[in-house]
C-alpha positions as CSV (number, residue, x, y, z in Angstrom):
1,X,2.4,1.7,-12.4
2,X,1.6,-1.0,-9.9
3,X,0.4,0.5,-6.1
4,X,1.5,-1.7,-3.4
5,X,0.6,-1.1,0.8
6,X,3.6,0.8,1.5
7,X,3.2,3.4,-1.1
8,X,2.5,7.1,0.2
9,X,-0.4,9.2,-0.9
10,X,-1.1,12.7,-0.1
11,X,-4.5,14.2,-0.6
12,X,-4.5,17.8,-1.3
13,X,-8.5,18.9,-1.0
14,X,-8.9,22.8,-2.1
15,X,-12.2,24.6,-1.8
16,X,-13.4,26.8,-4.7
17,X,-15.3,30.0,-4.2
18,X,-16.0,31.6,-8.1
19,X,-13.2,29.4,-9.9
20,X,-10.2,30.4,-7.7
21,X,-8.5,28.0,-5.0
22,X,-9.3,29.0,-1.1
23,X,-7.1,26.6,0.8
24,X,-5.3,23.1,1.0
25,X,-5.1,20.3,3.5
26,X,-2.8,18.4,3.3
27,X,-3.5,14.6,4.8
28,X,-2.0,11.1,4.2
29,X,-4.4,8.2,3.2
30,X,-4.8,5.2,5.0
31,X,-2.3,2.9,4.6
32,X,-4.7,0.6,3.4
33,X,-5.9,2.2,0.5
34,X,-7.4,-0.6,-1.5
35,X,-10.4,0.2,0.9
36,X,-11.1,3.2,0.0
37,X,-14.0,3.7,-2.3
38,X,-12.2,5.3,-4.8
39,X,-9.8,2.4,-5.8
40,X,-11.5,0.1,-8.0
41,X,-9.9,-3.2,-9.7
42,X,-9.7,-4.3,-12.9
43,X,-7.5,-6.6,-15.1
44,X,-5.1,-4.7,-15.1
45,X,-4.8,-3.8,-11.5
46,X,-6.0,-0.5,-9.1
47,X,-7.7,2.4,-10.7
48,X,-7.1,5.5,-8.6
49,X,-8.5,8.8,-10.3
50,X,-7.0,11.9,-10.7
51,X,-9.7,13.9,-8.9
52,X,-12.7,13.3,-6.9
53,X,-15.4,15.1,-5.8
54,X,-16.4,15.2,-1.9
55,X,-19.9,15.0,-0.8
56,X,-19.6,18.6,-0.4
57,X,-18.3,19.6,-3.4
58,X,-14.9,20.1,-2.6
59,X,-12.6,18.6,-5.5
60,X,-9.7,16.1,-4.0
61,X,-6.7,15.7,-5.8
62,X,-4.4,12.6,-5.2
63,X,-0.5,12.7,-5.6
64,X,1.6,9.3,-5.5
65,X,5.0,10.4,-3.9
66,X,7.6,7.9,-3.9
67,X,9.2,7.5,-0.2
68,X,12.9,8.5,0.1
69,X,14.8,5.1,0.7
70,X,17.8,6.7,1.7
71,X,15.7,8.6,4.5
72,X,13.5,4.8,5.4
73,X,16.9,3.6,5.7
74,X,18.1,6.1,8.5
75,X,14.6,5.6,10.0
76,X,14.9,2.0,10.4
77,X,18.0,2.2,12.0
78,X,16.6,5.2,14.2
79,X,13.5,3.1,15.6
80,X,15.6,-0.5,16.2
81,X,18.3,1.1,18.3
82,X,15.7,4.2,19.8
83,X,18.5,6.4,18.1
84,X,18.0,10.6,18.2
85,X,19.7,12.2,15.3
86,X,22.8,13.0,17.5
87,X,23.4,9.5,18.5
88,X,22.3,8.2,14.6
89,X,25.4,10.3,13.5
90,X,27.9,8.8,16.2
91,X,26.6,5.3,15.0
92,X,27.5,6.1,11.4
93,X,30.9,7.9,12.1
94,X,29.5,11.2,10.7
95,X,28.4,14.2,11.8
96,X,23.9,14.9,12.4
97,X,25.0,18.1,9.9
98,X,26.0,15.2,7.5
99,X,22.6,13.5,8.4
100,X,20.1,16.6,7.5
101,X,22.3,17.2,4.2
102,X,21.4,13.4,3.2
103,X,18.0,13.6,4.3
104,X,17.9,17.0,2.1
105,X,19.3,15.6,-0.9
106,X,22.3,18.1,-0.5
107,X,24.7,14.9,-0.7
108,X,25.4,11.5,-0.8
109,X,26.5,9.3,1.4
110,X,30.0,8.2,0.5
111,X,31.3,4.6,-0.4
112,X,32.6,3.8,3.2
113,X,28.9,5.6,4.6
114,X,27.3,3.3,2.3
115,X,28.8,0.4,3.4
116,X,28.1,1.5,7.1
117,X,24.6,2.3,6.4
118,X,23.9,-1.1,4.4
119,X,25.5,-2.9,7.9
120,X,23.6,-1.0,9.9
121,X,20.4,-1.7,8.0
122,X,21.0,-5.5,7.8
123,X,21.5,-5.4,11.7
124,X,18.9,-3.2,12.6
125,X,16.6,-5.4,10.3
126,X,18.2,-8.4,12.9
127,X,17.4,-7.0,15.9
128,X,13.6,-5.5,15.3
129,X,12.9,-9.0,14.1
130,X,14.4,-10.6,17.1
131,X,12.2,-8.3,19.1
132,X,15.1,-6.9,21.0
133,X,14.9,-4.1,23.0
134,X,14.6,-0.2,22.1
135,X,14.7,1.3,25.4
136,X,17.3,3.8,24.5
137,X,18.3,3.6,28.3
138,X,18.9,0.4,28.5
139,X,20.9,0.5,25.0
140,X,23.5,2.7,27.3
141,X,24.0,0.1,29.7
142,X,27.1,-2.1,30.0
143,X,26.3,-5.5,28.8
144,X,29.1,-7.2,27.2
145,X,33.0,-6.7,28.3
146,X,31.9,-3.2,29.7
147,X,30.5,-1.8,26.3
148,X,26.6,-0.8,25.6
149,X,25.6,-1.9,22.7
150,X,25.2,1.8,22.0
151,X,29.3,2.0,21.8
152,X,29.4,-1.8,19.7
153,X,27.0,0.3,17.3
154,X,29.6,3.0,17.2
155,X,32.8,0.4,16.5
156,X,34.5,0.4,13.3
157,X,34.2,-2.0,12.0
158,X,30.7,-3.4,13.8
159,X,30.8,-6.8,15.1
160,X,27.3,-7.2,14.2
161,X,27.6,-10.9,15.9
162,X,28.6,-9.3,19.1
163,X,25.7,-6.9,19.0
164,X,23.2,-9.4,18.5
165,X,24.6,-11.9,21.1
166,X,24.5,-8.5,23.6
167,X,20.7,-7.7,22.5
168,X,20.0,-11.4,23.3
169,X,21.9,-10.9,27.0
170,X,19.4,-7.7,27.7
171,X,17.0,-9.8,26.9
172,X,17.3,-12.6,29.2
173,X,18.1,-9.3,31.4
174,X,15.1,-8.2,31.2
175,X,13.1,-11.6,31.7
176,X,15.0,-12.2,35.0
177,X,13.1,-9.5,36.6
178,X,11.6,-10.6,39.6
179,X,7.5,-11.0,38.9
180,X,4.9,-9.5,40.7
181,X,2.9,-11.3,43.3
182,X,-0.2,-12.5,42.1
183,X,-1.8,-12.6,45.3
């Protein structure tokens, strides 16, 4: 298995007191892990043991868990637009019960979600690389024809054009502002 920077870790550290297991913290590693002193490389790539023993004798225990794409997809979307779970539903044309069933593995979403989802993604993906804004208040203000781009977001079908070309116009917006006097 090949490690690359985004994968997650979890360290799970017990302390033993006559063979039986006291307590667990929980922890994430640093997301650069290839500097820890426990990965080593080889030929073959990263060696990451099993267990490792602390300086004070506690034994760590590593677990590789595989992020959820489904739940970095709804995340991405979340953080681009500076969506709350209420608003993230609206913008998918479901319902934020809907939502925590997805993020609990209860369902899936359904062809016409997934289709939603994958535009939303793509357009998100647009916009944080744009460097747009996330100001969720300012994503509630009219910008284009009388609609926020919260309520393009919530259009079926999006017009992901017109939602870029309205994150562009709050942009400029928010350049126009008048600068402070230097003196």
């Amino acid at each position: 298995m090949e490690l690359i920077k985004d994968d997650a870790f979890q360290v799970l550290q017990s302390h033993t007191t006559s063979g039986q297991q006291q307590s667990a913290i929980h922890a994430p590693i640093s997301a650069n892990w290839r500097d820890a002193i426990f990965a080593t490389e080889g030929s073959g790539g990263y060696l990451v043991p099993d267990i490792i023993v602390a300086s004070t004798g506690s034994r760590i225990t590593l677990e590789w868990h595989a992020p959820d794409p489904l739940e970095s997809l709804l995340e991405r979307i979340q953080s681009a637009f500076g969506l709350n779970k209420d608003e993230l539903a609206k913008v998918c044309n479901t319902t934020r019960k809907t939502i925590y069933n997805w993020l609990g593995g209860t369902t899936e979403p359904q062809e016409r979600n997934r289709e939603r989802l994958f535009t939303l993604d793509v357009l998100a993906d647009d916009w944080a690389g744009a460097g747009y804004s996330t100001d969720r208040v300012t994503l509630k203000q009219s910008v284009v024809d009388g609609q926020s781009v919260f309520q393009m977001l919530c259009e079926d079908p999006i017009d992901s054009d017109l939602v870029l070309f309205a994150g562009s116009r709050v942009a400029l917006q928010d350049r126009r502002s008048p600068l402070a006097d230097p003196y």
